[in-house]
N, CA, C and O atoms as a GROMACS GRO file, in nm:
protein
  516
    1UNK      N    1  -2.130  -0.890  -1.144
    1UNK     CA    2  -2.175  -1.009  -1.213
    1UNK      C    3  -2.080  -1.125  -1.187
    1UNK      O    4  -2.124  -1.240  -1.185
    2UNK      N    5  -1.944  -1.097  -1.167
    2UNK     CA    6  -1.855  -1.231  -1.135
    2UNK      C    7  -1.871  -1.251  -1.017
    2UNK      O    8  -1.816  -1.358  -0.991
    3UNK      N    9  -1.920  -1.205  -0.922
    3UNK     CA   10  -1.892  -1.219  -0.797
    3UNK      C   11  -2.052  -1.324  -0.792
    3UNK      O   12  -2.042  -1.425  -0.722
    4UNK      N   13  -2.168  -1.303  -0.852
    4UNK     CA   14  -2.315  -1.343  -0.876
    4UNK      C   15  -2.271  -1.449  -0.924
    4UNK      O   16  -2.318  -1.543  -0.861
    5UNK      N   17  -2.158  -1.504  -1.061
    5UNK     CA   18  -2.120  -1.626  -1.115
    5UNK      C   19  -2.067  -1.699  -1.032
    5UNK      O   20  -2.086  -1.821  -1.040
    6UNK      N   21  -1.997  -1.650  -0.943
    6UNK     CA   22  -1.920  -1.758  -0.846
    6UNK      C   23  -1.975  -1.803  -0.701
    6UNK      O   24  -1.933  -1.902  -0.641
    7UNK      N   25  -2.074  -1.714  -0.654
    7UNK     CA   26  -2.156  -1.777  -0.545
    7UNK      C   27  -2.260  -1.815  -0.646
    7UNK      O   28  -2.362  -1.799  -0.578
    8UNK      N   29  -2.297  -1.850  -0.751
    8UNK     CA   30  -2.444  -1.955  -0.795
    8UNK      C   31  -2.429  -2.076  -0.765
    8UNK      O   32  -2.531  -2.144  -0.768
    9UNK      N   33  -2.294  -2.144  -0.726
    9UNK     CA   34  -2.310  -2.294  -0.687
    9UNK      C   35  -2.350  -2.289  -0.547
    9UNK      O   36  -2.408  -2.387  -0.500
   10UNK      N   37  -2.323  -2.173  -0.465
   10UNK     CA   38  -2.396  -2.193  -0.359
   10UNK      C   39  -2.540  -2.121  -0.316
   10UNK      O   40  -2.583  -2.077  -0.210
   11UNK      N   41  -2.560  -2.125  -0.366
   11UNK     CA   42  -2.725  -2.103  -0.431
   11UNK      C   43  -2.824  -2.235  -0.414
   11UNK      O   44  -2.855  -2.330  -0.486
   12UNK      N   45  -2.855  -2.196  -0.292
   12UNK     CA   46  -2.975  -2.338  -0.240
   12UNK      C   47  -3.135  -2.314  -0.258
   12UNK      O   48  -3.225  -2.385  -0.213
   13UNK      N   49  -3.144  -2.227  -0.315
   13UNK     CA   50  -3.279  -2.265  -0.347
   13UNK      C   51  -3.366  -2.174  -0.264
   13UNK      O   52  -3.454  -2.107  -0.316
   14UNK      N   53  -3.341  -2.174  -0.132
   14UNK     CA   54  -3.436  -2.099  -0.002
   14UNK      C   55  -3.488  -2.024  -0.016
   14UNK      O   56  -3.577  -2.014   0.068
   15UNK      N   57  -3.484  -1.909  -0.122
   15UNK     CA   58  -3.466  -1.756  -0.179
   15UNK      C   59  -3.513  -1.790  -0.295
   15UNK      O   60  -3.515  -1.891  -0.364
   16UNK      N   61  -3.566  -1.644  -0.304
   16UNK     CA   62  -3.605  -1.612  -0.488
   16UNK      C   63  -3.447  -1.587  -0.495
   16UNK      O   64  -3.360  -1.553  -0.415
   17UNK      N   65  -3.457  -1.632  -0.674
   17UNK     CA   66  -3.287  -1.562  -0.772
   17UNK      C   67  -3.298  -1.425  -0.679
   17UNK      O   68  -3.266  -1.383  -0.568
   18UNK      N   69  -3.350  -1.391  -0.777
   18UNK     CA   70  -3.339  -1.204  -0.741
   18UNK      C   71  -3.303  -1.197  -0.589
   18UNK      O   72  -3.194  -1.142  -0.580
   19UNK      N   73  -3.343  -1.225  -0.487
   19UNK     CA   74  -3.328  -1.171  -0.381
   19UNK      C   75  -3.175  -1.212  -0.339
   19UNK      O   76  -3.099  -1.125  -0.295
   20UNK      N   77  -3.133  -1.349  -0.354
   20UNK     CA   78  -3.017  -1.396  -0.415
   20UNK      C   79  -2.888  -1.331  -0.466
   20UNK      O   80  -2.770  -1.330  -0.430
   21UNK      N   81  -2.949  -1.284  -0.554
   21UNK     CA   82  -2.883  -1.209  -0.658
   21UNK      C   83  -2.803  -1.065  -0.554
   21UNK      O   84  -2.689  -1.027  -0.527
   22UNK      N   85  -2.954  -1.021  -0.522
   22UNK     CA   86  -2.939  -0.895  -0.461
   22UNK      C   87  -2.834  -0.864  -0.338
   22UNK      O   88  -2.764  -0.763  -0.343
   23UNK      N   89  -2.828  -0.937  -0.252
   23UNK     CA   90  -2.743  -1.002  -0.137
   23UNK      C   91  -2.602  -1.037  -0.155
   23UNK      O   92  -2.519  -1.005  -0.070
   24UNK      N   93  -2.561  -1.116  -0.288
   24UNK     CA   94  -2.477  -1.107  -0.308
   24UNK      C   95  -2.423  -0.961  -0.355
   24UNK      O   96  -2.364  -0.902  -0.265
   25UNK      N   97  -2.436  -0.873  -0.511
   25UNK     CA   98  -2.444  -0.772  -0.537
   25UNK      C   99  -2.416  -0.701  -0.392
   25UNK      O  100  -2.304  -0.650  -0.388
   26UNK      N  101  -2.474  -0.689  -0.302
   26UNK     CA  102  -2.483  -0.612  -0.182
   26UNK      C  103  -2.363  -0.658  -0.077
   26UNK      O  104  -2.292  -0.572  -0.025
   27UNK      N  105  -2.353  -0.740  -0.062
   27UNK     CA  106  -2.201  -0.801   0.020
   27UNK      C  107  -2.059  -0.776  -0.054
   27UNK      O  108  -1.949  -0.766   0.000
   28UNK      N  109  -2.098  -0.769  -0.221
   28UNK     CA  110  -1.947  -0.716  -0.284
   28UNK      C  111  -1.981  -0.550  -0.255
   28UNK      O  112  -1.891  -0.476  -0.218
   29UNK      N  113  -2.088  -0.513  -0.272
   29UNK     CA  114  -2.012  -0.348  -0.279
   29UNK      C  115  -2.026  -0.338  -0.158
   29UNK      O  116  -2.054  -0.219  -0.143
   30UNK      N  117  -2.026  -0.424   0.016
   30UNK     CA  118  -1.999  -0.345   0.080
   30UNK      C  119  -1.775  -0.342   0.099
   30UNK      O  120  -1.681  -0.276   0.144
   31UNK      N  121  -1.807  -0.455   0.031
   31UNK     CA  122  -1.675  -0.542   0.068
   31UNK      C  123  -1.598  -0.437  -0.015
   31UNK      O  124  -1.500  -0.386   0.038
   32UNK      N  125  -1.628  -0.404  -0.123
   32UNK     CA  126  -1.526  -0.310  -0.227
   32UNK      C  127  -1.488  -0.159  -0.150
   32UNK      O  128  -1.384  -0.095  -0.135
   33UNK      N  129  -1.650  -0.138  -0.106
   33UNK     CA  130  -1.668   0.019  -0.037
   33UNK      C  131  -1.567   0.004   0.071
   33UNK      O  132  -1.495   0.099   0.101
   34UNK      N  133  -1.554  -0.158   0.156
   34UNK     CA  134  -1.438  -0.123   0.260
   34UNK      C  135  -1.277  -0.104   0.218
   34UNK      O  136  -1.198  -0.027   0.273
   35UNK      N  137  -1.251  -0.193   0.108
   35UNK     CA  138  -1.097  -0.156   0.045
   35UNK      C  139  -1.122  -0.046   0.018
   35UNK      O  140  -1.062   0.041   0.080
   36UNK      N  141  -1.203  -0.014  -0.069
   36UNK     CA  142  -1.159   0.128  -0.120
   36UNK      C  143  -1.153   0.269   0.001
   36UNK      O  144  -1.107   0.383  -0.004
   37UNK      N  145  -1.202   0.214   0.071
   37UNK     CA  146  -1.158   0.291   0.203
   37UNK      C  147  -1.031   0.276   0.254
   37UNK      O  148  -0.966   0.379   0.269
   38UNK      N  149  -0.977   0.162   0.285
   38UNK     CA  150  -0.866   0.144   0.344
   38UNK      C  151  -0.776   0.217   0.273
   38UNK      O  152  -0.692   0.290   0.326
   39UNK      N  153  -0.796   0.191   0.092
   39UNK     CA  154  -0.716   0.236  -0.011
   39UNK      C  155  -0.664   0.379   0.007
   39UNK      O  156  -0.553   0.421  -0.022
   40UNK      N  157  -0.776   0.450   0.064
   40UNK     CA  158  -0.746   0.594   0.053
   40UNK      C  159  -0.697   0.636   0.177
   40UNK      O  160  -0.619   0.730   0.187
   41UNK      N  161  -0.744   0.562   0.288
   41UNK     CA  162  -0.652   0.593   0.424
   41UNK      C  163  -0.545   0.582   0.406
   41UNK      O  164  -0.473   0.675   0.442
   42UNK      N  165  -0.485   0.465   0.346
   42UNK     CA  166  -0.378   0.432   0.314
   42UNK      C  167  -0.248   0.506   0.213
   42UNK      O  168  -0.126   0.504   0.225
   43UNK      N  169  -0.328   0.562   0.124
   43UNK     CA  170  -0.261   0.652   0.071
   43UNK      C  171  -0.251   0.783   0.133
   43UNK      O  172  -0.145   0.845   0.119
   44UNK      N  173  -0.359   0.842   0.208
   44UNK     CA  174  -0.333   0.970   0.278
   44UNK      C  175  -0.227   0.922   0.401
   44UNK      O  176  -0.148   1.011   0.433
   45UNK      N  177  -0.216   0.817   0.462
   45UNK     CA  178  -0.071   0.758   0.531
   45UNK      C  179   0.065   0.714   0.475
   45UNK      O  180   0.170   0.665   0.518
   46UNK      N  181   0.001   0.764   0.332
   46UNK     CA  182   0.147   0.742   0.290
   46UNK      C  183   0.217   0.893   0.241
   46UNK      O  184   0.338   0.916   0.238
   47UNK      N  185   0.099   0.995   0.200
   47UNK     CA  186   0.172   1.100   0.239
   47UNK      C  187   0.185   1.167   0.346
   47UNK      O  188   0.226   1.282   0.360
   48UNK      N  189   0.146   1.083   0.431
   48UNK     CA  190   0.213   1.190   0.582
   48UNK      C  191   0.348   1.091   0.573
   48UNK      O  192   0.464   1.128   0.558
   49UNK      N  193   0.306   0.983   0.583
   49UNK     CA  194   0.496   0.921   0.603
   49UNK      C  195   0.572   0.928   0.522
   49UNK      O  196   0.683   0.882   0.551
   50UNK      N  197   0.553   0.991   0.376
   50UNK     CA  198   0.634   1.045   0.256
   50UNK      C  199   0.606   1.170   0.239
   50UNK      O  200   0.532   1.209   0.149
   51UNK      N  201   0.664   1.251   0.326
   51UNK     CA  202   0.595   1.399   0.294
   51UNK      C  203   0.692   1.449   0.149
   51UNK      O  204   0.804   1.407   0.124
   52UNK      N  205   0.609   1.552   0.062
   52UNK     CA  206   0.690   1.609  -0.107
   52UNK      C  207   0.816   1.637  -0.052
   52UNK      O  208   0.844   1.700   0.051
   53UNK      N  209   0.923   1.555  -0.173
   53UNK     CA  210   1.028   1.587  -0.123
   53UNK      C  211   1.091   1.798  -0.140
   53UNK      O  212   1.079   1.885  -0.226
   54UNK      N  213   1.164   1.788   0.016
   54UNK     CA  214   1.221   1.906  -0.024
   54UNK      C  215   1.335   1.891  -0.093
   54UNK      O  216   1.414   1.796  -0.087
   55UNK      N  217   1.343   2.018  -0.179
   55UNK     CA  218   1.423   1.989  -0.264
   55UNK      C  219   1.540   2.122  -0.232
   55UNK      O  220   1.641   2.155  -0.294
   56UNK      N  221   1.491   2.164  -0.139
   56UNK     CA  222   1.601   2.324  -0.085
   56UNK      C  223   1.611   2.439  -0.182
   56UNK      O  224   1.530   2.482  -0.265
   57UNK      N  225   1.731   2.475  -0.150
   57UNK     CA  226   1.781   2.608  -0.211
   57UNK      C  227   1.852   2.574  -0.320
   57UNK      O  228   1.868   2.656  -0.411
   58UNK      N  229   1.902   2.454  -0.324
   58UNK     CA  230   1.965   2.452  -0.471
   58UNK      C  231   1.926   2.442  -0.580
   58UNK      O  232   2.000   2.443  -0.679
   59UNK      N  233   1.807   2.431  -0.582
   59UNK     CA  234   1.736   2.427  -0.719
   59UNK      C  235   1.743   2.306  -0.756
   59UNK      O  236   1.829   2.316  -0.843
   60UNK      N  237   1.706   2.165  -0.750
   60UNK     CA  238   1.732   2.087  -0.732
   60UNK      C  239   1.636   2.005  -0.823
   60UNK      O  240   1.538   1.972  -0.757
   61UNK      N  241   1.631   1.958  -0.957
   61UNK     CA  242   1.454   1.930  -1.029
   61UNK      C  243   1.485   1.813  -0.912
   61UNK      O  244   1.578   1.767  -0.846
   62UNK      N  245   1.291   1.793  -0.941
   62UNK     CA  246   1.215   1.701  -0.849
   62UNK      C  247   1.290   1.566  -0.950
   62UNK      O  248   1.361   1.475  -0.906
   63UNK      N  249   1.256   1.584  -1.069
   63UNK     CA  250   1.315   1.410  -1.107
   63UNK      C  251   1.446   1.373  -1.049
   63UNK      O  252   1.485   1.266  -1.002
   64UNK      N  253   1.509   1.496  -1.064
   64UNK     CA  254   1.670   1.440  -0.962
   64UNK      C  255   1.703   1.412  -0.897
   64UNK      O  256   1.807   1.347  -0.883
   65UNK      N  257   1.563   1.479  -0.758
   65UNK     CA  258   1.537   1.371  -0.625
   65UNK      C  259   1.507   1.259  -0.646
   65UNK      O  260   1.576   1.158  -0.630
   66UNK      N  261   1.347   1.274  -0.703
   66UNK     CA  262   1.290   1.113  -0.681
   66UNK      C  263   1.387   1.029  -0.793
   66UNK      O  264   1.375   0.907  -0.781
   67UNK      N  265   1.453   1.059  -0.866
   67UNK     CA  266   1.572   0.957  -0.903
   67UNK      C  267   1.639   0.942  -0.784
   67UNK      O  268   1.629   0.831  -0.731
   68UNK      N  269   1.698   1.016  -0.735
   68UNK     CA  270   1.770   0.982  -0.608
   68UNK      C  271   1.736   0.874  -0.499
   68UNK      O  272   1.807   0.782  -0.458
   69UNK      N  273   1.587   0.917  -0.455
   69UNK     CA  274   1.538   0.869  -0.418
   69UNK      C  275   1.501   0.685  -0.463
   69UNK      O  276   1.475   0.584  -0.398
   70UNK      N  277   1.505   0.694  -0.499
   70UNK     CA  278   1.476   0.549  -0.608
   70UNK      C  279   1.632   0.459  -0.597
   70UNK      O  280   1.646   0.338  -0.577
   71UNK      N  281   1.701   0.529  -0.610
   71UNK     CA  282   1.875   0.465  -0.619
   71UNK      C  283   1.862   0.459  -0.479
   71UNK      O  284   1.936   0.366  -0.448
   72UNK      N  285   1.802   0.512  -0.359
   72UNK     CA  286   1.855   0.462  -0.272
   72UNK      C  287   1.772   0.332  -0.187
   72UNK      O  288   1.804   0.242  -0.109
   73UNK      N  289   1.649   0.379  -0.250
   73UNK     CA  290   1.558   0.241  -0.240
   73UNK      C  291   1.596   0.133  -0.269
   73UNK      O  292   1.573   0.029  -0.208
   74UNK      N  293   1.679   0.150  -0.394
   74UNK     CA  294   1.727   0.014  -0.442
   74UNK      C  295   1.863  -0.058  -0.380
   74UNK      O  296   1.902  -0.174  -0.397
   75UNK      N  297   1.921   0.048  -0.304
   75UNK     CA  298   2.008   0.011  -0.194
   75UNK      C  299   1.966  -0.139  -0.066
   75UNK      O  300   2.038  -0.222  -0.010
   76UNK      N  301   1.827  -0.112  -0.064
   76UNK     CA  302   1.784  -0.221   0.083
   76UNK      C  303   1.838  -0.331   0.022
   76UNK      O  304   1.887  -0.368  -0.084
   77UNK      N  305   1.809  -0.370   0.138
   77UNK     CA  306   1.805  -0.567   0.118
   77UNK      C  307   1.660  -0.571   0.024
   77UNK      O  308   1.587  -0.472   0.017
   78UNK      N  309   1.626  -0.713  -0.056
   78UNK     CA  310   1.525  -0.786  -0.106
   78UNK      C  311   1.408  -0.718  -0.056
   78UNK      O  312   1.331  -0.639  -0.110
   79UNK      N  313   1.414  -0.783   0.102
   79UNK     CA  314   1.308  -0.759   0.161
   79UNK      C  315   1.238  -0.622   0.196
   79UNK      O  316   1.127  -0.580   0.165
   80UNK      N  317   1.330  -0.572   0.265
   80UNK     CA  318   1.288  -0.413   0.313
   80UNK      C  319   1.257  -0.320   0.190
   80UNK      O  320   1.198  -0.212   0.184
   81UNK      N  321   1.319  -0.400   0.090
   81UNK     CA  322   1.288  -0.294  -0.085
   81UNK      C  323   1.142  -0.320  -0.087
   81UNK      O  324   1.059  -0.229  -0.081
   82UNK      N  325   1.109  -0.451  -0.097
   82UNK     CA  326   1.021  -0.433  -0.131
   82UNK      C  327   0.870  -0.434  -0.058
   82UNK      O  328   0.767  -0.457  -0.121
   83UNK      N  329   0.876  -0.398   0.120
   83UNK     CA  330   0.798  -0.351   0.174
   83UNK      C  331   0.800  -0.219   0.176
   83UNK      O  332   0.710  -0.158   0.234
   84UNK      N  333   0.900  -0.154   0.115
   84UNK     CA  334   0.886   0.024   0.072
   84UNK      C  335   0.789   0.020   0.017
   84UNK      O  336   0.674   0.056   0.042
   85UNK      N  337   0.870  -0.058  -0.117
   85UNK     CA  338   0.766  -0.016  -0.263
   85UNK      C  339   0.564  -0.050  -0.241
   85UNK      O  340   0.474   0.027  -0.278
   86UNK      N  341   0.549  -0.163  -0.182
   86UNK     CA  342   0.459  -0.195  -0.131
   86UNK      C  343   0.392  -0.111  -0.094
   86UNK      O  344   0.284  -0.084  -0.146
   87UNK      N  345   0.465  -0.025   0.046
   87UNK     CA  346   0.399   0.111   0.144
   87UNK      C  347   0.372   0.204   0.017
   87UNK      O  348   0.296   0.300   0.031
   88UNK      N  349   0.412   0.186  -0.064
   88UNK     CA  350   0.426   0.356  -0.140
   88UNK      C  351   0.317   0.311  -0.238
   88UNK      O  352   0.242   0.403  -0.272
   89UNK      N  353   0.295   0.211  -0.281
   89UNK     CA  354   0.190   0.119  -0.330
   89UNK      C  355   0.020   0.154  -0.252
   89UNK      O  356  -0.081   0.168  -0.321
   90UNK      N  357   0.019   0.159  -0.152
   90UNK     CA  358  -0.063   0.156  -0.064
   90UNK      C  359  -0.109   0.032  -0.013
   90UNK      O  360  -0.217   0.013   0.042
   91UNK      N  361  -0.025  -0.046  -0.034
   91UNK     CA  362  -0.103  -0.180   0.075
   91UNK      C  363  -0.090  -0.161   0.213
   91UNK      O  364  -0.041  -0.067   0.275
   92UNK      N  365  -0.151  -0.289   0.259
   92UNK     CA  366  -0.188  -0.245   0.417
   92UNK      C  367  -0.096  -0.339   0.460
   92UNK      O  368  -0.060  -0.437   0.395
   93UNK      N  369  -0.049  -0.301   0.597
   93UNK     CA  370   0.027  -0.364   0.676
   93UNK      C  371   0.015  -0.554   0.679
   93UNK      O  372   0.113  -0.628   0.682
   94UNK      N  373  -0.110  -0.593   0.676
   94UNK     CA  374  -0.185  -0.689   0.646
   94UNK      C  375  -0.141  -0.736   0.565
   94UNK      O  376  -0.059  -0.825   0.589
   95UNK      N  377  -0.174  -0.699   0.424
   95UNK     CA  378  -0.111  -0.761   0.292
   95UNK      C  379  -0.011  -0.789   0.277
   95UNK      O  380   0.026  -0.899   0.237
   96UNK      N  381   0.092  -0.648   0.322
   96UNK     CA  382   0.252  -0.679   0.355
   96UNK      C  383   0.303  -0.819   0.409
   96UNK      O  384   0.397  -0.885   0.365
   97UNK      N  385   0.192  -0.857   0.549
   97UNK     CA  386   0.250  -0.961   0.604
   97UNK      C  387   0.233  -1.082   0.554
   97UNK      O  388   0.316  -1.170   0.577
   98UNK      N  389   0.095  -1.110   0.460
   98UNK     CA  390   0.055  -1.186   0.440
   98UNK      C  391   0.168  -1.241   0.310
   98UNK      O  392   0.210  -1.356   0.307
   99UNK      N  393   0.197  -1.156   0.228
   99UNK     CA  394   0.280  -1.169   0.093
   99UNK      C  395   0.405  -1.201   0.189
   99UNK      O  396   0.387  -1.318   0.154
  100UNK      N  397   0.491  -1.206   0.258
  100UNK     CA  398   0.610  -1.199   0.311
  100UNK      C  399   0.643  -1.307   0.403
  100UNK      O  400   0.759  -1.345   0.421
  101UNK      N  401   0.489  -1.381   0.491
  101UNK     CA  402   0.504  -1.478   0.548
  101UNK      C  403   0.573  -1.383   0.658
  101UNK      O  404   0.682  -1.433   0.684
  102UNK      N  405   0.552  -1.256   0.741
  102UNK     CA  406   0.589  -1.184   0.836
  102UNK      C  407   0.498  -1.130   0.952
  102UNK      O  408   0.423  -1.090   0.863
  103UNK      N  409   0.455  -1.104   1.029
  103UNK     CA  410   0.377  -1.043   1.095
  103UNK      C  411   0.390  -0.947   1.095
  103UNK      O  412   0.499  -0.896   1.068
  104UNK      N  413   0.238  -0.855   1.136
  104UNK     CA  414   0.212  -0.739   1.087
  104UNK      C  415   0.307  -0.642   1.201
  104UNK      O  416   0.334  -0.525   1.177
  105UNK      N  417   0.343  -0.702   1.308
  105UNK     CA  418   0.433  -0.626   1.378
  105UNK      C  419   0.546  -0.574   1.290
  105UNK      O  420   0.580  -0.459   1.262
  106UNK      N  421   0.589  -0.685   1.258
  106UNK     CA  422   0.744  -0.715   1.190
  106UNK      C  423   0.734  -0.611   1.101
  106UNK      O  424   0.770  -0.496   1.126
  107UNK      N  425   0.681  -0.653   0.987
  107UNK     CA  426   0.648  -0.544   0.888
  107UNK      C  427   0.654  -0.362   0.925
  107UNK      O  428   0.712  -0.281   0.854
  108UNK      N  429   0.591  -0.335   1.031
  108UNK     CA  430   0.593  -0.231   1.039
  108UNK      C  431   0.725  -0.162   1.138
  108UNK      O  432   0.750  -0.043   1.157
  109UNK      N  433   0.775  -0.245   1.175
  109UNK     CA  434   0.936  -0.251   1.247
  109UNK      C  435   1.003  -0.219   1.133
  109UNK      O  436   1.070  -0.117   1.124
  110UNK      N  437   0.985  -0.328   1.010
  110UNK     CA  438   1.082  -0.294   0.942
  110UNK      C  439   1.065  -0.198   0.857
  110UNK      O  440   1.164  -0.141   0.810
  111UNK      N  441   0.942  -0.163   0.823
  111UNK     CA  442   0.915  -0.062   0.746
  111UNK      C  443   0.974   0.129   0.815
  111UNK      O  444   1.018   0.231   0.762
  112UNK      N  445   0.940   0.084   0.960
  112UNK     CA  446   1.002   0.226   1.028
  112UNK      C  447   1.170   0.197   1.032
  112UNK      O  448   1.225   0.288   0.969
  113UNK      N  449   1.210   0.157   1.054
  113UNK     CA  450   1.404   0.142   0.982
  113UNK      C  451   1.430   0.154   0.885
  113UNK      O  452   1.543   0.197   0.858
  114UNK      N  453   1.331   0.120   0.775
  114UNK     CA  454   1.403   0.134   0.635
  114UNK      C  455   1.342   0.269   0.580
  114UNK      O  456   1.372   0.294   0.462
  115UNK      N  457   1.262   0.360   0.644
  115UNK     CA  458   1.227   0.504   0.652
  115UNK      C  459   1.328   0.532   0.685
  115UNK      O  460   1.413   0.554   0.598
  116UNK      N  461   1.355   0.541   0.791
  116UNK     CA  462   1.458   0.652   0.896
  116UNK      C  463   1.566   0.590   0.823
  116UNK      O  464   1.611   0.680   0.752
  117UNK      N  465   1.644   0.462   0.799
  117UNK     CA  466   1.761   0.476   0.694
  117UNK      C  467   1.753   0.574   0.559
  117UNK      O  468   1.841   0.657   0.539
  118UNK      N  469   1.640   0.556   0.469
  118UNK     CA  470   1.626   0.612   0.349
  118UNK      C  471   1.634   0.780   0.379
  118UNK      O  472   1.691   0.858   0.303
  119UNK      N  473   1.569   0.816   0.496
  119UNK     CA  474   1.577   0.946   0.522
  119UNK      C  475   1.743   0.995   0.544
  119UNK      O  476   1.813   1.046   0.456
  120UNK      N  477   1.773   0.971   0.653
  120UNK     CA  478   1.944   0.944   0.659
  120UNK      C  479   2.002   0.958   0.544
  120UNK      O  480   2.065   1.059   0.514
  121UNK      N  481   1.988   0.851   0.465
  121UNK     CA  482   2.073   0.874   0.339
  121UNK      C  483   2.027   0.991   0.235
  121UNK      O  484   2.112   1.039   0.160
  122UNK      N  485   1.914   1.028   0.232
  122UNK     CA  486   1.882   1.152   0.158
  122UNK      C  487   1.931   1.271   0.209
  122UNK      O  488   1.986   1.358   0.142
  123UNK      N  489   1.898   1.276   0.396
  123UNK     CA  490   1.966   1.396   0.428
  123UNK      C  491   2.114   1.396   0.390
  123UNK      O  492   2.160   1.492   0.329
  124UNK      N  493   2.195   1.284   0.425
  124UNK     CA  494   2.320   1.263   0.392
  124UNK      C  495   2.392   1.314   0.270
  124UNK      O  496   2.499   1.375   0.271
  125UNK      N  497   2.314   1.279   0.156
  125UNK     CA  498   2.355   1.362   0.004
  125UNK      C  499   2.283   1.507  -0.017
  125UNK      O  500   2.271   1.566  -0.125
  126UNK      N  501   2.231   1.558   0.129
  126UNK     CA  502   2.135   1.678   0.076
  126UNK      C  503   2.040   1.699  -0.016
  126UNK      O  504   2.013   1.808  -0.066
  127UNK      N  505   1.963   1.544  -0.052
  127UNK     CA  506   1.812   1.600  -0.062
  127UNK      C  507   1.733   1.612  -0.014
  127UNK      O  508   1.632   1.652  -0.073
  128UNK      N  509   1.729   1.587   0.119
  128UNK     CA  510   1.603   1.597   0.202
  128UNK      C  511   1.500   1.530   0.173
  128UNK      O  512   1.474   1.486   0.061
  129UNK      N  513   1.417   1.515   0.298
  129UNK     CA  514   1.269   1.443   0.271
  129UNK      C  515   1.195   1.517   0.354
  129UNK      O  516   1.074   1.496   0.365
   0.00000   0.00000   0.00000
């Protein structure tokens, strides 16, 4: 219905309402059906590139990682923090760039360095990823 409120000013007449109506209605859910696609690619790409952390032989609770994990996130610079949090978010490379004023190259440059650092430093204290 908001999406029907905000194209009625462009609403010329040519068309019945209804058919109108219908077209619009029909262009948002294809438009939603495509995020919500991306949404879920996106999250199934974020657990392959975040696979559950291992937590080994030491018995190790999971909050003590992903605390860990988290302290070392908060280690990046500004920026690279918060194209993690973003990735882990599920936005798309796209959005990333667009919010950042970066290209979508860039973004994903920096997003693969500030993986392989965060990994590094987890293997480094022995929690693994």
């Amino acid at each position: 219905m908001i999406a029907v409120w905000k194209a009625a000013a462009s609403f010329r007449g040519d068309s019945a309402p209804a058919t109108f109506i219908y077209r619009v209605a029909h262009n948002r859910a294809i438009s939603w059906r495509r995020r919500e696609f991306g949404r879920i690619r996106g999250a199934a790409s974020i657990e392959q590139d975040w696979p559950l952390l291992n937590v080994g032989s030491e018995g190790a609770d999971d909050a003590v990682v992903l605390d860990r994990l988290y302290a070392v996130i908060r280690m990046l610079g500004t920026l690279d923090r918060s194209l993690v949090l973003l990735s882990l978010e599920g936005a798309s490379y796209r959005d990333m760039s667009r919010l950042h004023g970066l290209s979508e190259t860039n973004v994903g440059v920096r997003l693969n360095r500030a993986r392989a650092w965060i990994a590094a430093q987890m293997e480094a204290n022995g929690d693994g990823l």
